[in-house]
Each structure stands twice: as C-alpha cells, then as structure tokens.
C-alpha positions in Angstrom: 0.0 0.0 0.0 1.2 3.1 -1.2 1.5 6.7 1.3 -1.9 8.8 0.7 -3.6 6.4 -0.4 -6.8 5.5 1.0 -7.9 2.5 3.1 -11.0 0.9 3.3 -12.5 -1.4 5.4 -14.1 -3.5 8.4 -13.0 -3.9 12.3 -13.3 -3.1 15.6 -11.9 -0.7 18.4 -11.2 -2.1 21.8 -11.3 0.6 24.4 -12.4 1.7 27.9 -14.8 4.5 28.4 -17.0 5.5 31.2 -20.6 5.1 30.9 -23.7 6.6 32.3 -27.6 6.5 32.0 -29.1 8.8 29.7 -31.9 10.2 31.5 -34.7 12.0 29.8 -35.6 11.9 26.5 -35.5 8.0 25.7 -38.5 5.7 25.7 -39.3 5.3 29.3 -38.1 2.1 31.3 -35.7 1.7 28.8 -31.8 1.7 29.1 -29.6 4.2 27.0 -26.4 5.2 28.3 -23.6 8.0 27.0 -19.8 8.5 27.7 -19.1 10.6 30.4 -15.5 10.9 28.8 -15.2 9.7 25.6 -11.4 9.7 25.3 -10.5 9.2 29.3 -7.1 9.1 28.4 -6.6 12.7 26.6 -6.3 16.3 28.7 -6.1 18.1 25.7 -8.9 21.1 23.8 -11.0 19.9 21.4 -13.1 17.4 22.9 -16.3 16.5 21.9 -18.6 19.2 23.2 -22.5 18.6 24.8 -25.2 19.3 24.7 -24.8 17.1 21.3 -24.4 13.5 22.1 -21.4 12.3 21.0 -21.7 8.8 21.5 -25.3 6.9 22.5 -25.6 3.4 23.4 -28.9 1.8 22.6 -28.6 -1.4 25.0 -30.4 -4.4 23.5 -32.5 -7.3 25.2 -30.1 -9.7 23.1 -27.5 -9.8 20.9 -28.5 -9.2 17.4 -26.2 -9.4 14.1 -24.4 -6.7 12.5 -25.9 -7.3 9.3 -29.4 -7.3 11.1 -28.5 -3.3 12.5 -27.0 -2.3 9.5 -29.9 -3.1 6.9 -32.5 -1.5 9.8 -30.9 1.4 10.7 -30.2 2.3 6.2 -33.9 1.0 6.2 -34.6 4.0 9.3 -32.6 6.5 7.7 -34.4 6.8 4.7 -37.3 8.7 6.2 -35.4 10.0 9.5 -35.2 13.6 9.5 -31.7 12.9 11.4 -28.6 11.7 9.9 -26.8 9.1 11.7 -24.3 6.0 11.9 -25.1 2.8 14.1 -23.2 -0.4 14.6 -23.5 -3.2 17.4 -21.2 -3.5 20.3 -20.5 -5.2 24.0 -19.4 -3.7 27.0 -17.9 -5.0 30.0 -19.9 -3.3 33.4 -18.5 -5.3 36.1 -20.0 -8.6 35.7 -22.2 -8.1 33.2 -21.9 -8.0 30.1 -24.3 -5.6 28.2 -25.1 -5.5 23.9 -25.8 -2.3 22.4 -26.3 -0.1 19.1 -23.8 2.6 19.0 -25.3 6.2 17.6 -23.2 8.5 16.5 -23.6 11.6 14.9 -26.9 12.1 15.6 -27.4 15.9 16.1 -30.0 16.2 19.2 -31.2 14.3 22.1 -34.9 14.6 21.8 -34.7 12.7 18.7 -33.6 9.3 20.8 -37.4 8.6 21.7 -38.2 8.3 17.7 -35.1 6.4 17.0 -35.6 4.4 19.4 -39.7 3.7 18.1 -38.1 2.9 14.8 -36.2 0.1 16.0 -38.1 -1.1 17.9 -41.1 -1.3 15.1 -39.0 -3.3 12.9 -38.2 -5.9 16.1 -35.2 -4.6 17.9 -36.0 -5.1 21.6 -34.0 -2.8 24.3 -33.5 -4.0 28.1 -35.2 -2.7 31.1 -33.5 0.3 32.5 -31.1 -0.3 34.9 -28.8 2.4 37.1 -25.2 2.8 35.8 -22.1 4.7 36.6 -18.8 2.7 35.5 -16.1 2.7 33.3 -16.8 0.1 30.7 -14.8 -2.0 28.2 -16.2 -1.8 25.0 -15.4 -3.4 21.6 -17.3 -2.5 18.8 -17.7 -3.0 15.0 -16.1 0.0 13.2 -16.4 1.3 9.3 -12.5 2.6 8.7 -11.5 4.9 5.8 -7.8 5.7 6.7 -5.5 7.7 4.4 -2.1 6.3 5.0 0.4 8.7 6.1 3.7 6.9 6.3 4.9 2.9 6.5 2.7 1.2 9.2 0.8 4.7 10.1 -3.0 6.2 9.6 -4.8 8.9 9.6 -8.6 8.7 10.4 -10.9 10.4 7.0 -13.5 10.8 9.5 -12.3 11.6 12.7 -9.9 14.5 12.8 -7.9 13.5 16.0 -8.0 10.2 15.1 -4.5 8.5 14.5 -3.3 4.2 14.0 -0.5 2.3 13.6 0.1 -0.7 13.3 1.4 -4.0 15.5 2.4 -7.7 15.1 -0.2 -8.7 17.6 -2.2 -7.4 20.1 -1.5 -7.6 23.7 -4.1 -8.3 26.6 -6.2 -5.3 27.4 -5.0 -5.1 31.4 -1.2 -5.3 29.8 -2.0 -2.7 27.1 -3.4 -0.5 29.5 -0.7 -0.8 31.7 1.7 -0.1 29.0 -0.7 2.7 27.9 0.0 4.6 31.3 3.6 3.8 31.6 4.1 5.5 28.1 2.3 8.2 28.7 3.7 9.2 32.0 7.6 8.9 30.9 7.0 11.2 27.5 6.7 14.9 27.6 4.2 17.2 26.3 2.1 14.3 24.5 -1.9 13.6 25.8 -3.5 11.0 23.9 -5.8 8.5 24.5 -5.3 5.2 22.9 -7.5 1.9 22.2 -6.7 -1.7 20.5 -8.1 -1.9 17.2 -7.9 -4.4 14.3 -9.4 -3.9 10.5 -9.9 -7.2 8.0 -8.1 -7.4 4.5 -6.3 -9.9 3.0 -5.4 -11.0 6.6 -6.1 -9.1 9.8 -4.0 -6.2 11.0 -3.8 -5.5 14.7 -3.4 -1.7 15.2 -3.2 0.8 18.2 -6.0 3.8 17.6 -4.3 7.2 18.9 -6.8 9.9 19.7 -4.0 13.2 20.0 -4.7 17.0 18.6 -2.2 17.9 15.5 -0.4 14.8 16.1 2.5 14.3 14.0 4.0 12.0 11.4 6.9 11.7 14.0 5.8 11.9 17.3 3.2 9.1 15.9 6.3 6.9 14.8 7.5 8.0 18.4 4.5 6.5 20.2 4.3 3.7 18.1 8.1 2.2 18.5 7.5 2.8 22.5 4.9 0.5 22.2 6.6 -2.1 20.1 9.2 -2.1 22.7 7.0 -2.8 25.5 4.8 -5.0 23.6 8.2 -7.5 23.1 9.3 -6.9 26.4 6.3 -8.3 28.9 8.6 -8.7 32.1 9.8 -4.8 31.8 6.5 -3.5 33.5 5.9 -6.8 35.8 
C-alpha cells in the first residue's frame, strides 16, 4: 500500500470509556447510556462538546447481528429527518456484560425517543433500564477509511484527532493499559488516548488507535516504537 492512499475497510476498536444512564428523553423504562468521557485518556482542547451526544448506546435485550442493524438502521434512515451512523457492540460493566447499538452523529437528544420507536417497530427489543455509573470496556464493530500517512501509520478520513498504527499482535487489554499509562507518564508534552483496534483485508491487522490534537508523522512513529518495545518486552512493567 502506497502513502496517501486510501484505506477501506471493516473492524473493531477495543477501548475503555465510562458510561452513564441517559436520562430524559428516551423511551421510558428503557436503558440508554452516553460516555461521560469519551477519550478518558486525553487532557487536551478539542473534545467532543455537549449538549450534542457524541456517543449513545442503545442497550439491546439480546444480541443481534451486524448485518441485522446495519440493513435497519439504512432502512430507518431513509425517512429520518436525522442523519446518523449505528453499529452493534459489547461492554464490559463489572459482571455483566451488556449489547448495544452505537449512535453516533446524531445531532439532538430529543430525537432518541423516535429512534428508538423505529427500532423497535422493525423488532429490535431494548433492556429494562437499569442504574449505571462505571467505566466500561467496549469493543465494537467500526467502518474505517484511513489515508495512510507513512509505513505502518494512519490517519482517520473521519475523525480529525484520530490516528493508528500498526502491531504484530495485540497484547491483553489489562497489559496494554498498563503499557498505555507507563508511556504516557515517561513522555513529555504528549496527551493521547489510545485503544486496541484491528481492521480485515487480506489477513487481519492488529493496530493501536491514537486519539492526540495535531499529532505528528513523527511523534506518531514516536509513540508507536515505544509501544513495540513494551509489547516484546512483557517482564519490563511486571
């Protein structure tokens, strides 16, 4: 693959955020939750503002199939004065384990109610509400279209902050985060958040998802051989 050219294709993103309940404006007795901080791991401007969700989690009774979502939600958004983007996901709340529809970019709140209706008219059934305030791990499907900006490196199309690279293999999450802390407490004047991410092509490619402001080409190369190096050394943080 040649530099600037364009990637397409489909994966997923491994990452922790923190979720909450969504309050008021959803279909009553019904369990929506948001991120509280979408990118826990950046200190940086340029965060996702409110009051327009960023992120809302539609939390299913059961776990339904991609394919299932995907031809519902195009089948929603023909008539749905909103544009939006929705793909399934799990996350990790303690002991549970809870499926969902990601929205994003969806442009109001008091939308959700109608959304919601929508799905649930065409058979998608959401779980009872239930009270949550907990940092989650979350893996969910992802649409990428990355412009590659040097050997083993990405840049997100549609999310400006949005950086990858690429690795041999992933670690464990718990080892990844601990690397992910170590990393960013012995380098100076870098905030970033980072998740796990892989995409499918010929063969699948494990890659680390950077969310940084005006990241560049070498402090990405930067970041990314400190994580080869603790990735091949597992005894140096034990």
């Amino acid at each position: 693959m040649e530099k600037d050219s364009i990637l397409t294709a489909i994966g997923t993103i491994t990452k922790v955020e923190k979720l909450v309940n969504v309050e008021h404006k959803i279909i009553p007795n019904t369990l929506v939750l948001e991120s509280s901080q979408p990118f826990p791991g950046y200190h940086g401007s340029n965060l996702p503002e409110k009051p327009v969700p960023n992120s809302i989690y539609l939390v299913t009774e059961v776990k339904y199939e991609n394919e299932r979502i995907l031809r519902v939600a195009k089948k929603i958004r023909e008539s749905f004065p909103e544009k939006f983007n929705a793909t399934i996901g799990q996350a990790e709340l303690v002991n549970s384990v809870y499926n969902f529809i990601r929205i994003r970019n969806i442009n109001c709140f008091d939308c959700i109610p109608d959304l919601q209706e929508q799905f649930a008219s065409r058979g998608i059934n959401f779980m009872k509400k239930k009270s949550v305030n907990s940092d989650a791990l979350i893996k969910l499907q992802k649409f990428f279209r990355l412009k590659m900006i040097d050997e083993f490196l990405f840049k997100d199309m549609d999310e400006e902050q949005m950086y990858y690279f690429e690795i041999p293999e992933p670690p464990e999450w718990d080892f990844f985060k601990k690397i992910t802390i170590f990393i960013r407490s012995n380098i100076d004047n870098y905030s970033f958040d980072a998740a796990l991410g892989n995409i499918y092509r010929e063969e699948i490619t494990d890659m680390v998802r950077i969310y940084a402001k005006d990241l560049t080409i070498e402090q990405l190369k930067f970041i990314r051989k400190k994580y080869l190096y603790e990735i091949s050394h597992p005894d140096h943080l034990t």
